[in-house]
KENU-471265 format. One record per residue: x, y, z of N, C-alpha, C, O in turn. Coordinates in pm, whole numbers, plus 50000, padded with zeros to 5 digits. Each point is the difference from the previous one (the first is absolute). Layout:
BEGIN
XYZXYZXYZXYZ...
//
This chain:
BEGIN
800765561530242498704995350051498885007549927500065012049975498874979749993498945004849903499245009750108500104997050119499095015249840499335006050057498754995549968499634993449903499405013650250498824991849972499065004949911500105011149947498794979550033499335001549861499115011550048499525000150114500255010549789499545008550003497844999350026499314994249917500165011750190498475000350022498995000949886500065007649904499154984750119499005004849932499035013150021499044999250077501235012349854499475004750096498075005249936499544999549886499965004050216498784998849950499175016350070500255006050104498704997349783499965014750056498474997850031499394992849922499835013650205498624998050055499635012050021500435008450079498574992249828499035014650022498765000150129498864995250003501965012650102499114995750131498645014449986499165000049910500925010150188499045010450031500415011049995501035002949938498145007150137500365013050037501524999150138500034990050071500885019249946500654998750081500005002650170499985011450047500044981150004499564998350140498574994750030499545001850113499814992649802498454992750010500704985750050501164996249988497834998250063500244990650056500154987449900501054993649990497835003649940500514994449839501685000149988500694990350032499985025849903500855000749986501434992250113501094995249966498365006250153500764994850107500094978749943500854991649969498065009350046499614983350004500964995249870500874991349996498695016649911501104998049839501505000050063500694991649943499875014150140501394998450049500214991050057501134995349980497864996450131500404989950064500054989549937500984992750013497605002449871500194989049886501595000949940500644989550004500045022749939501025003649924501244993950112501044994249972498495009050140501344992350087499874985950054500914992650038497775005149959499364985350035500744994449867500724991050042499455010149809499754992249912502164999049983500704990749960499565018650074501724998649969500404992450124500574989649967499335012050178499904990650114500284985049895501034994149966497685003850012499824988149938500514992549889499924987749991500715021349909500215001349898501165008349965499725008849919501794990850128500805009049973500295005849875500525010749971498914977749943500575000449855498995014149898499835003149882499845000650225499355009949971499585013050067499525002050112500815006449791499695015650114498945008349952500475007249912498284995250107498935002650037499985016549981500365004350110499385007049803499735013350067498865006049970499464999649889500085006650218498735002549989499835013549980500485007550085498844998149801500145010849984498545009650055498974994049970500875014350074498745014150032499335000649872500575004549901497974990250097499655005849850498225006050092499544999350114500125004849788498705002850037498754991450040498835002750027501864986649966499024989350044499124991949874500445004049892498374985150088499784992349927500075006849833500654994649911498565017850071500175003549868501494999149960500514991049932500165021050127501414996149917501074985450056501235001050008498054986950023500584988850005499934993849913500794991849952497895012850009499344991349909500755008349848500034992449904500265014850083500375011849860501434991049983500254994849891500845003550244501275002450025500094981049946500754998049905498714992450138500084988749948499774997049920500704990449967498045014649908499405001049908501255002349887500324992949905500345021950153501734997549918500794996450032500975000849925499164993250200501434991549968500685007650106501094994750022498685017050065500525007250072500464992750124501124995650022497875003950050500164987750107499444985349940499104997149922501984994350162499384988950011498574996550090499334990749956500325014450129499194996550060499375011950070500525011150011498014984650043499275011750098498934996650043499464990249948499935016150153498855000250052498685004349904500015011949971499074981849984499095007449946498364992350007499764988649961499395019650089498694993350025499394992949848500514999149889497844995550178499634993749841499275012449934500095001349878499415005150175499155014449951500945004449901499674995549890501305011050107501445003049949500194992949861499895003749883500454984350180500454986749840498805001549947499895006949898499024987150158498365004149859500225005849940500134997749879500075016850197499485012749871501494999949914500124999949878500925000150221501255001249864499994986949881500355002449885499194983250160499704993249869499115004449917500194999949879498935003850167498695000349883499855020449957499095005749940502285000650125499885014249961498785008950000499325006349920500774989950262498585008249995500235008150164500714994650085498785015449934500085005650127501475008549946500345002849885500344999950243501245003849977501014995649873501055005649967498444984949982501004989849904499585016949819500795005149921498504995750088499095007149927500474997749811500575007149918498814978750078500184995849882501014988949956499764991049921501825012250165500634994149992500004985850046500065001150123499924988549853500894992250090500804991049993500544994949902499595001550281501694994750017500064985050020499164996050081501364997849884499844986149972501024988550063499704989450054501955017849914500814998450063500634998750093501195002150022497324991150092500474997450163499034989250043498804997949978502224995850095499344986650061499535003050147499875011150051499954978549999499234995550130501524989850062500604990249958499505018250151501394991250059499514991550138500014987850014499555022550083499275000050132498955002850016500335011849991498394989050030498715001550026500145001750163500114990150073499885022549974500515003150116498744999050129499884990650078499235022549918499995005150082498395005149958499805007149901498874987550206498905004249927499305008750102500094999950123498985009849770499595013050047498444995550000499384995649903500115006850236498464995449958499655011649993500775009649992497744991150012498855016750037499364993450143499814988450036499895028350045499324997950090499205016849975500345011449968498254980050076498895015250051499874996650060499854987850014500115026250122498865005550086499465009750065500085010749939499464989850146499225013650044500744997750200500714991650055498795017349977500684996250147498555009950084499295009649971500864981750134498935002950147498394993549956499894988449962498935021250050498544992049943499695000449874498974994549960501885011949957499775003249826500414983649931501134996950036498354994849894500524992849923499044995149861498805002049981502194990949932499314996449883499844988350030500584992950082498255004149818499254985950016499685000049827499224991049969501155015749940499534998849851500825010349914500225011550037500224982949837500845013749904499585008350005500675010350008497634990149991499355017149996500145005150138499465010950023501094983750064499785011250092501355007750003500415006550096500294991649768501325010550027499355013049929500475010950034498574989049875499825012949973499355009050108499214997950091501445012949863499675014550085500865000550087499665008150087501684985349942500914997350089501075007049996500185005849893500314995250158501855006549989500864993750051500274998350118500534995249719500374988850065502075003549939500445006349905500314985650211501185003949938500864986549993500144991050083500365010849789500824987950009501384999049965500554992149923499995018250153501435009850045500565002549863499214999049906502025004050068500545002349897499645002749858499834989749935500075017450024499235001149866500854988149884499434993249914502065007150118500914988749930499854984950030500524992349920498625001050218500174991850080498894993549925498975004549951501704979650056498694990649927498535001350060499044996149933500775010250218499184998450036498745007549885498884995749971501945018549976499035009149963499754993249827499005001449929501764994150053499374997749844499154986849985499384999049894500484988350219499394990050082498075008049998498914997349949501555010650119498915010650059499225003049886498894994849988501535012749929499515005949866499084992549905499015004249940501704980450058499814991849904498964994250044499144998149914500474996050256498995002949985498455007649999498894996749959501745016650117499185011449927499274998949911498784999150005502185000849866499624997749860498734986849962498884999049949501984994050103499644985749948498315000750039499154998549911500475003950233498425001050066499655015450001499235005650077501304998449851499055014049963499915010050156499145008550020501884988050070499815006350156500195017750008500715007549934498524994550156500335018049987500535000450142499224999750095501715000749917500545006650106499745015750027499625006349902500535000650219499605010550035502005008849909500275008949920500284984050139502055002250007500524991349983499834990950082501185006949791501274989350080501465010250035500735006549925499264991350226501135008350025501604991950013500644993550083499475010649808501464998949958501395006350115500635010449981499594978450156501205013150076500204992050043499214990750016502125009950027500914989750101499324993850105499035006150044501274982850010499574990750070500255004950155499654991950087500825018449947500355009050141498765002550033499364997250101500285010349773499025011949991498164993149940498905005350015501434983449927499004994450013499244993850078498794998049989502294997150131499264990850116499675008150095499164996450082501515017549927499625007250042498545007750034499385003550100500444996749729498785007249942498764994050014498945006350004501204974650008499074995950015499754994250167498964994050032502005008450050499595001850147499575009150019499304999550101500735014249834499325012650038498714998449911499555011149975499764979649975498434997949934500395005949868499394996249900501655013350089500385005449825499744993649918499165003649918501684980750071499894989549922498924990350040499884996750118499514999749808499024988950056500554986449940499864990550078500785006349791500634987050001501134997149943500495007949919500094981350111501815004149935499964985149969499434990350050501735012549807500304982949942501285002250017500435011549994500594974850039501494999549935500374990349949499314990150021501765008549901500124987749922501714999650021500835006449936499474982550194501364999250035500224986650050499084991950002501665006250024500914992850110499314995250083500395005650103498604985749932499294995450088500444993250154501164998249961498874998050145499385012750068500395013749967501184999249963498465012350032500605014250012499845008150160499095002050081502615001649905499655004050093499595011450102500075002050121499385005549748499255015350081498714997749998499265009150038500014974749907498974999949994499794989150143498914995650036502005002450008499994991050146499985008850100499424998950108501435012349842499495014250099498935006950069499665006150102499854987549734498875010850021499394991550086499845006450104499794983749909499224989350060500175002650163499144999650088502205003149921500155003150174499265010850069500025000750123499015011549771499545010550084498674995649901499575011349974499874982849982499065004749872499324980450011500684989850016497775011749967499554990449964500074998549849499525008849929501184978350009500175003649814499004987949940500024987950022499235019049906499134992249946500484996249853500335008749920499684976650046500454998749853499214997849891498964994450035501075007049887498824993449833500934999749911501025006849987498454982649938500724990949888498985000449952498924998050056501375005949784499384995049869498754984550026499834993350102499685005949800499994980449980500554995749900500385006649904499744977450117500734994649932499785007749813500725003049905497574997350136499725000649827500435011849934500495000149888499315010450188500615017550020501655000349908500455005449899500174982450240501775003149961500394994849869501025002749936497704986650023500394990049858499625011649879500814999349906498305009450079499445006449933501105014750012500395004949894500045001150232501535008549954500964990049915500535002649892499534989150161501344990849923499864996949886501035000749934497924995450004500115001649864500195010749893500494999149887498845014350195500175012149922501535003650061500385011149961500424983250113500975010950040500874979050026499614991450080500995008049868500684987550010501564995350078500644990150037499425027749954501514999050075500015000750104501065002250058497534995750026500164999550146499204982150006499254997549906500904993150183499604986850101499225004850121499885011350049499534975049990499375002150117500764993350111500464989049969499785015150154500334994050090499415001950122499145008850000501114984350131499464996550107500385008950114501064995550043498665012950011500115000250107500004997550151499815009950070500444974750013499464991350094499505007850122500775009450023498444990150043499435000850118500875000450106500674989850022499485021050058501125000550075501355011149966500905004350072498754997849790501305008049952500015010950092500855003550080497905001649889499735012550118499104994550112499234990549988500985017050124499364999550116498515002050014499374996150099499955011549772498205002049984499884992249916498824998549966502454990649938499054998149902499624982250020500814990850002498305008850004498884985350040500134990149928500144988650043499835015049827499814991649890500744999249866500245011549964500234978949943500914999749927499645010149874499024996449935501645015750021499715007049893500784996249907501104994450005497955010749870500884996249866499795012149923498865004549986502575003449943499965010649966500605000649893500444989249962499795021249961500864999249881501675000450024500245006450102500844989149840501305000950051500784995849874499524995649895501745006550136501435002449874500904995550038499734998350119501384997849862500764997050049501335007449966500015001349878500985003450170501195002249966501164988349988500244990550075500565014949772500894986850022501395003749995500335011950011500464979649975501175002949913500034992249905499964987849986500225029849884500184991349857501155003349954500665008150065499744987649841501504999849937499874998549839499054997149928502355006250044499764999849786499994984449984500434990250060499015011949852500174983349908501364997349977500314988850040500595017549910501234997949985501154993450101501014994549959498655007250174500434996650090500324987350035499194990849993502095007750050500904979450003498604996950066499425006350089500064978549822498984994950112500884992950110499605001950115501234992449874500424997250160500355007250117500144997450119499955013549799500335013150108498575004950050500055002150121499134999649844498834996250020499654992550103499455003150106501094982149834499274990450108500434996050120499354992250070502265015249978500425001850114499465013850060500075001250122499645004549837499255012050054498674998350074499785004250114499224988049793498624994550072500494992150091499665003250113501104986749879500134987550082500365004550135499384995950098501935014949914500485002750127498715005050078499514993750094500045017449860499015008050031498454992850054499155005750068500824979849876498734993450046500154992350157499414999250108501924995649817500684988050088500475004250123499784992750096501055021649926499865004750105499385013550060500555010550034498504986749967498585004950042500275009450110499945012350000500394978750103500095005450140501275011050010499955012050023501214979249952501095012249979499655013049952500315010950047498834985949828499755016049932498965006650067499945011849967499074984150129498635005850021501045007250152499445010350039501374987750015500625006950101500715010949970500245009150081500284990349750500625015249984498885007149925500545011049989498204990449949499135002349885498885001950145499665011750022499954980750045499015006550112498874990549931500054988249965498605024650026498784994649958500024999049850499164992349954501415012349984500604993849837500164986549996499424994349908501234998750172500854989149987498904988150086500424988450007498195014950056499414998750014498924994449899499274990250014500815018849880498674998249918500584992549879499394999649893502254992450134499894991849877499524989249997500054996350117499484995749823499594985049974499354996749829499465006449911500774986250103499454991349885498865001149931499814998849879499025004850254498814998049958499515015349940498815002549977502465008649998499455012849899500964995649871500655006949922499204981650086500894996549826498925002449918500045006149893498794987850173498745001749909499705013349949499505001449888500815009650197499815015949937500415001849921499635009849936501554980850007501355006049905499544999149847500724994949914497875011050055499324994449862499945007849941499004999749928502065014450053499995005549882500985002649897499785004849889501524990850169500945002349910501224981449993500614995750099499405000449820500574986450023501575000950107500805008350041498934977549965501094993750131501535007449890500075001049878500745001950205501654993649974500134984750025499774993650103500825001149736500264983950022500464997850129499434991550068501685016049987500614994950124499414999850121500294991750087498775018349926498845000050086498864988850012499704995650111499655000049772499294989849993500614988550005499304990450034501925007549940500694985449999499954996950155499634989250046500865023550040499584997950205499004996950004499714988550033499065023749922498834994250013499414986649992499264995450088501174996849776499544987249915501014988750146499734989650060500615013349941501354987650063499255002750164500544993850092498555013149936499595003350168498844993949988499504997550110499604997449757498794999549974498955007649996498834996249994501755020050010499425012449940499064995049889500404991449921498395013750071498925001049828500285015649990499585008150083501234995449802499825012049973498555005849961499184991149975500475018150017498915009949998499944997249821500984999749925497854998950046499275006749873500455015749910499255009150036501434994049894499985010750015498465009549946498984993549974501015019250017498725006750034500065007849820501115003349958497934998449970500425004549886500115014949970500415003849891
//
């Protein structure tokens, strides 16, 4: 009797170990063999989008998590990329989008960009998109801040319930939920850019989009904001079977619900309509052939 045919097997560069990311990368990895025996899935601990983006680029893993901030600078070898760049990775999944939010909390709020100068403002993590979001536009409108305090998000919401901080940005996972927190003891006041503001970062800084934030997300906020945002995807090598590929997107779209019960609020934020984010590094054929056959318009890419 013939033995059975041997797996495909396929290697996924998820996160840090025990992050929740990293968790969610295990349940896709068992969501996708469930579905798909003919294939075994391992997900390996890497440091998260930079070295996903390094590890696919050679051929290391097949696949990973990696934002658009990330792919920009490693195509065009700029930022972290520092000169080099990596070319050798597609766009598989267009996952998961990160908007920005400002505000101030209790009677303090903004009503104009200039009123962030002289402020102390934190926009947690010195590594976290929020802070380099922050910077750019700093730069861009010439703003003087009083501080940008660079510290964990414990210690920041902290700082600015004690009047320390007067305004905080983040750039995540929308709703967030230490910023729904805060809302339960704290009146939170929000400000958004304008439209013309976010078009004028985006051209000088291209690897970030604008997106929406609806009315209702949070409990103070009134009215629909529009902020700067990125998206995280899963990309993969060019080299990769496109049909293997295109059972990978397909399971993963098609059953939605199954996966958003093991993945949580991950599995939540997939849909279709962040295909459009996916504009900096080209489709995997096998990816766009789901896309094309769903009546997906792929994205423009960005130069």
């Amino acid at each position: 009797m013939a033995g059975a045919a041997p797996k495909a097997t396929i290697t996924f560069g998820g996160a840090s170990a025990g992050g929740s990311l990293q968790l969610a990368s295990s349940a896709w990895a068992g969501f996708i063999m469930k579905n798909h025996p003919e294939f075994l899935v391992n997900v390996e601990t890497t440091g998260g989008a930079l070295d996903n983006f390094r590890l696919i680029n050679t051929g290391e893993v097949d696949l990973g998590w990696v934002d658009t901030p990330t792919q920009y600078d490693g195509k065009k070898g700029l930022g972290w990329a520092k000169g080099r760049k990596y070319l050798e990775v597609n766009t598989c999944i267009p996952w998961y989008l990160g908007k920005t939010e400002m505000w101030t909390v209790g009677g303090k709020k903004l009503t104009k960009l200039s009123d962030l100068n002289g402020k102390v403002i934190s926009p947690g993590p010195a590594a976290g998109p929020a802070n380099f979001i922050l910077r750019a536009v700093v730069q861009e409108f010439g703003l003087k801040p009083r501080r940008i305090a660079t510290i964990g998000w414990g210690d920041a919401i902290n700082q600015q319930k004690d009047g320390l901080i007067e305004v905080a940005t983040v750039s995540t996972i929308s709703p967030w939920g230490a910023l729904k927190d805060l809302e339960l003891t704290h009146k939170v006041n929000f400000f958004y850019l304008s439209r013309a503001e976010l078009e004028r970062i985006v051209k000088k800084n291209p690897k970030y989009s604008i997106a929406t934030t609806p009315r209702g997300t949070y409990k103070n906020l009134e009215r629909d904001g529009e902020s700067l945002a990125w998206v995280t995807a899963i990309m993969c090598k060019p080299r990769l079977d496109a049909d293997l590929v295109y059972k990978l997107v397909k399971a993963t779209f098609e059953k939605k619900e199954e996966l958003t019960k093991l993945m949580g609020v991950y599995g939540t934020q997939l849909g279709f309509e962040n295909i459009k984010f996916g504009n900096v590094m080209p489709f995997h054929p096998g990816a766009a052939r789901y896309y094309k056959e769903k009546g997906m318009q792929l994205p423009k890419m960005i130069e």
